[in-house]
N, C-alpha and C positions, 0 to 999 in steps of 0.2 A: 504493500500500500504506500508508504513512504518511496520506494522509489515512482510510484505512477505520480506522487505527486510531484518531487522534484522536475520529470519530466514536464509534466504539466505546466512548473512554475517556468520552465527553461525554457517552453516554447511561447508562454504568455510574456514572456521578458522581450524576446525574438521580436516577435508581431508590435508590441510597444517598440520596439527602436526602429525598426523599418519603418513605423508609420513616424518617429521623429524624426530620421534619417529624409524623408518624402518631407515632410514638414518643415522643416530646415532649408530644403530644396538641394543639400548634399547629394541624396539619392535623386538620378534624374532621367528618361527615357528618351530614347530618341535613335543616333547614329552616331557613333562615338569610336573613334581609332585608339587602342588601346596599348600598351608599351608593344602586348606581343605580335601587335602587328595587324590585329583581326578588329572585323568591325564590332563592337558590342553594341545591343541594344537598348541597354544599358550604363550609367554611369556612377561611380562615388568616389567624392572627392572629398576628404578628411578637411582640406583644408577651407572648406567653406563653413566650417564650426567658428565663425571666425567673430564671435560675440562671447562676452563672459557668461551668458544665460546660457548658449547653446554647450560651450566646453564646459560648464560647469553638470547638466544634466548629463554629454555625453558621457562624461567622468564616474558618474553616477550609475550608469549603465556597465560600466567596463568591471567596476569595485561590486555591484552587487554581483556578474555573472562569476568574476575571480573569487568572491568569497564564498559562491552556489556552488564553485568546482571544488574544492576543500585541495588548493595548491597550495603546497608550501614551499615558500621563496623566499631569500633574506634582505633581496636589494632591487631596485627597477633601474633598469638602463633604457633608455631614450635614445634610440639612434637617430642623427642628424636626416634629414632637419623637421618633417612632418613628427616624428616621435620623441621629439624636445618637448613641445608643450602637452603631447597626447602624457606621456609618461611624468613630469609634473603634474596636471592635474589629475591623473591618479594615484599618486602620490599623497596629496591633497587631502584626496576623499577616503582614499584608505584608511588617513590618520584620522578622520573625523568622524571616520566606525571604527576605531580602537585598534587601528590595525598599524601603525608608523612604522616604516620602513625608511634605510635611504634611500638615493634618487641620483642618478648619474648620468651626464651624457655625453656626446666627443663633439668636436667640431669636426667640418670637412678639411680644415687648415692648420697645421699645429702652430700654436701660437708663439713667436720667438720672445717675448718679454713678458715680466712679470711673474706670474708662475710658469709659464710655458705648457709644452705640450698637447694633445690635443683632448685629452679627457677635463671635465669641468664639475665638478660636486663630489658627493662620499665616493673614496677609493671604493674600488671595483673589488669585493668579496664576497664571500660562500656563495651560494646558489641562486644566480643572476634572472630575470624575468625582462623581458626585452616586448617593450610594450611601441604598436606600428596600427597603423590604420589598417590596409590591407597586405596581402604579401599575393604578388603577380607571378615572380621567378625565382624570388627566394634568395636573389641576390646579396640585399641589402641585410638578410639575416645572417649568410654568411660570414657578412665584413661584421656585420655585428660579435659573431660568436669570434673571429678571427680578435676582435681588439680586446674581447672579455680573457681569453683564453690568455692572450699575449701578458695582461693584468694580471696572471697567476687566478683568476676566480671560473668559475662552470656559469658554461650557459645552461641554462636548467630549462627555461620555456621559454613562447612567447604570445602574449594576448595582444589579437586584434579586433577589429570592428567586424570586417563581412570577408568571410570565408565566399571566394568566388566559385568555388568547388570546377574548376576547370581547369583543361590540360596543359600543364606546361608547355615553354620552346626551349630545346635546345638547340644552337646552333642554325635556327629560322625555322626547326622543325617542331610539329607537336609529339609530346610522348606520350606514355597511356596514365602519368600520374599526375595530379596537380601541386603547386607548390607548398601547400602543406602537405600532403602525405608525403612529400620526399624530406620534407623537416621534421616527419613523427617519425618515418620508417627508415630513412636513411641517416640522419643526423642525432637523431636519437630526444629530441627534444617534444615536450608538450605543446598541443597547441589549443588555446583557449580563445573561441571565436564570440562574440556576443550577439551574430546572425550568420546563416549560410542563406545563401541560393535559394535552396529549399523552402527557408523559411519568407525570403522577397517569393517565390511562386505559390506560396500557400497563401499570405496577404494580398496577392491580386487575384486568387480563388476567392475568397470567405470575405476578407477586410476592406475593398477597394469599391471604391465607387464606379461607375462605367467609364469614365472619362480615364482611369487607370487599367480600369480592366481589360481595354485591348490593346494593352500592350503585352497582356498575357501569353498571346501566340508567340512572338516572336522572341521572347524567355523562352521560353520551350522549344523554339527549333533552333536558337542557338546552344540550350544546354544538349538538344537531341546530338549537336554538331562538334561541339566542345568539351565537354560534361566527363568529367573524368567521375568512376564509380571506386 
């Protein structure tokens, strides 16, 4: 019983942030070129949180589904530059559910004066959580784990916003797994998403008004085309 609920709370959590996420106008439809190349019909863009109301809820979202997952971490790292402020303000909100942790992040520049370097807040130790809006190829996780590892500390996870649940590219090609599962299965790290796919196609099922609703098909024959299982 306890787990049907959790599920339940996990997928009522989902459906509230995609309808913020639309609300916000972060989440947006249309015809969209996306890193990998492919047109999505689809778009989310982290960085249009771009009011203290909005980072402040999003924040809110990210600490309730981290606290739903029962992950134990000892530090958040922020990778430059979209996950400077994402990871601050769960930072934030963690500490203001009983939860304070440090907060760390690098620049893209090491800086030659003053302290130098390019890491910026608590030294990078024990078991690191690498907080990102979405992850497309998984790149930016790597340099993450590469500057974590470098710091003597473990990259342990990483929590983002929307799990795109879609096929990676290697080398301009698709492969059969998306950039999370090759961060759970090959890299070895957690991944804590606070929406997938699944959960944007079920709110244009059940939550959407008509004027969202037909954008439902072309969700569907892009994940029929992309959609990694």
């Amino acid at each position: 019983m306890a787990v049907a609920e959790d599920v339940d709370k996990d997928g009522a959590l989902a459906q509230d942030f995609v309808k913020f996420a639309l609300d916000a106008g972060v989440l947006r439809f249309g015809e969209f070129k996306i890193k990998s190349g492919r047109l999505s019909p689809y778009f989310f863009n982290a960085g249009l949180f771009d009011d203290g109301a909005k980072l402040m809820r999003l924040a809110e979202f990210y600490a309730e589904r981290l606290i739903a997952s029962g992950l134990a971490f000892d530090m958040i790292f922020g990778p430059a530059y979209k996950g400077i402020p994402l990871g601050a303000a769960v930072a934030v909100e963690l500490a203001r559910r009983g939860h304070n942790v440090p907060f760390a992040y690098n620049r893209k520049e090491a800086k030659a004066h003053g302290e130098g370097g390019s890491l910026v807040g608590a030294p990078l130790q024990g078991r690191v959580l690498i907080v990102d809006d979405v992850m497309s190829a998984g790149t930016a996780v790597r340099e993450s784990i590469a500057i974590i590892r470098n710091a003597g500390a473990t990259p342990h996870a990483v929590a983002i916003a929307l799990d795109r649940q879609e096929k990676a590219t290697e080398d301009g090609q698709d492969v059969a797994h998306s950039a999370v599962q090759y961060v759970r299965e090959q890299l070895g790290l957690q991944v804590v998403a606070i929406a997938t796919l699944a959960d944007l196609l079920q709110y244009l099922t059940d939550g959407a008004d008509d004027a969202l609703g037909v954008h439902r098909a072309n969700v569907v024959a892009y994940r029929a085309r992309y959609g990694a299982t």
